[in-house]
N, C-alpha and C positions, 0 to 999 in steps of 0.2 A: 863758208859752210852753209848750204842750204838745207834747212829743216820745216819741217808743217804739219801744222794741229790738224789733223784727218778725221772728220767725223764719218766712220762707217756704216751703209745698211747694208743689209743680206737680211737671208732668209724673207724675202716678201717678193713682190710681182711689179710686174711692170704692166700697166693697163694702159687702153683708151689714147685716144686724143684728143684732148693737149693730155697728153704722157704725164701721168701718176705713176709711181712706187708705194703701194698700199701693204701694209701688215707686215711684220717683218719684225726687226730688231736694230738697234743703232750704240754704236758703240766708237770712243772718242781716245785718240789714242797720242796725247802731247811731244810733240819737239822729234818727229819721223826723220831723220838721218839720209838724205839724199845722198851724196856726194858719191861714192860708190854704188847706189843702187841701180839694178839692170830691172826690164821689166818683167823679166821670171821671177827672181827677188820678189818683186812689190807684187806680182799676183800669188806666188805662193804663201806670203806673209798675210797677204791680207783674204782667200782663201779657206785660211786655216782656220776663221771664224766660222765659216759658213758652215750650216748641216746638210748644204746638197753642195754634189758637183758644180762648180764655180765654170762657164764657159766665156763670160764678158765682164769685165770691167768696165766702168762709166763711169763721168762727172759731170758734175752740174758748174758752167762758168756762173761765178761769181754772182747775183742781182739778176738773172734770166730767170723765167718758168724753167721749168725741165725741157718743155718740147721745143724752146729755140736753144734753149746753153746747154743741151747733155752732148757730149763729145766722149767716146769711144777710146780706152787706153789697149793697144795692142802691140806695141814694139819699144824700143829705148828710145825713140823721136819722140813720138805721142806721151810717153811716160815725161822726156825732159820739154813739152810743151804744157802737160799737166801741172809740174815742179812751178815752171813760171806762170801758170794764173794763178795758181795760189800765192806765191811771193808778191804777185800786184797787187793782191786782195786780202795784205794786211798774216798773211803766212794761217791761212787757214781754208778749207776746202774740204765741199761733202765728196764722195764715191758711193755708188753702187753698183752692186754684182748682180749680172746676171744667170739665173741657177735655172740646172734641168730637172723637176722635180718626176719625170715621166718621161718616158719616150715610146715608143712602137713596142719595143721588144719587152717594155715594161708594161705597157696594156696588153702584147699577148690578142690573141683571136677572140675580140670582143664578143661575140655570136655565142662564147662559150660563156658568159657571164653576164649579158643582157640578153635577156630569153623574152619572148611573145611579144615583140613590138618594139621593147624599152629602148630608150634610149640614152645616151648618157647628153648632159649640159656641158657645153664646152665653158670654161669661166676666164682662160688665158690662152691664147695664141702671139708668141712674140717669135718673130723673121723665119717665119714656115713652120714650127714647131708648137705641138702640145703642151703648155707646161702647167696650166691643171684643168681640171674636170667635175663633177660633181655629178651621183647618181642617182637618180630619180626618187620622189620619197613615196611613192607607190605603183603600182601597177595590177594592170587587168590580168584575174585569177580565175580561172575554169575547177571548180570544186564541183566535183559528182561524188553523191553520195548513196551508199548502194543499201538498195531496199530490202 
């Protein structure tokens, strides 16, 4: 019977190189039930934590930084290649998810909500994608005031 202490993050970002996971939440969930599990199972279960849409799963091998040991969980191979580093590593293992907290159609025609120049700050860009931003804390204001 394969099972494993899974310490989870969600809700935080993935930055930079060497690869950080900054802000978020973590939560640890004892003695995970492998033996039937498929890897829709193991991403809707774990998922279910998160407050954004969930599009990547990851872990971190055992005693690596992130930016050499994170390895990518996307099918029932990579799920039962996951199972086994964490059984080499004493039956315990972090994960974290990748969330889209914005997209295109969630920014919408920027032009309509940065006016006279502004711009917004990109803060996260992980594999092509926007996943947050931050909008300027002031900007140039034409006041006339009529005589």
């Amino acid at each position: 019977m394969a099972s494993l202490t899974i310490t989870f993050h969600h809700d935080g970002l993935f930055i930079g190189l060497p690869i950080e996971y900054i802000e978020g939440n973590s939560d640890t969930i004892k003695d995970v039930e492998f033996d039937n599990m498929t890897y829709d199972k193991f991403f809707d279960f774990l998922a279910y934590a998160s407050k954004y849409p969930v599009v990547g799963l990851y872990y971190c091998v055992p005693g690596c930084d992130l930016t050499d040991g994170i390895r990518e969980i996307k099918s029932n191979q990579q799920l039962g290649d996951f199972v086994a580093v964490g059984l080499e590593h004493g039956g315990k293992i972090d994960t974290s998810h990748e969330e889209v907290r914005l997209n295109e159609s969630d920014m919408g025609d920027k032009t309509k909500w940065l006016k006279g120049g502004m711009d917004c700050i990109l803060l996260a860009f992980w594999k092509g994608k926007v996943i947050d931003f931050e909008l300027p804390i002031h900007a140039k204001v034409k006041v006339e005031i009529p005589v």
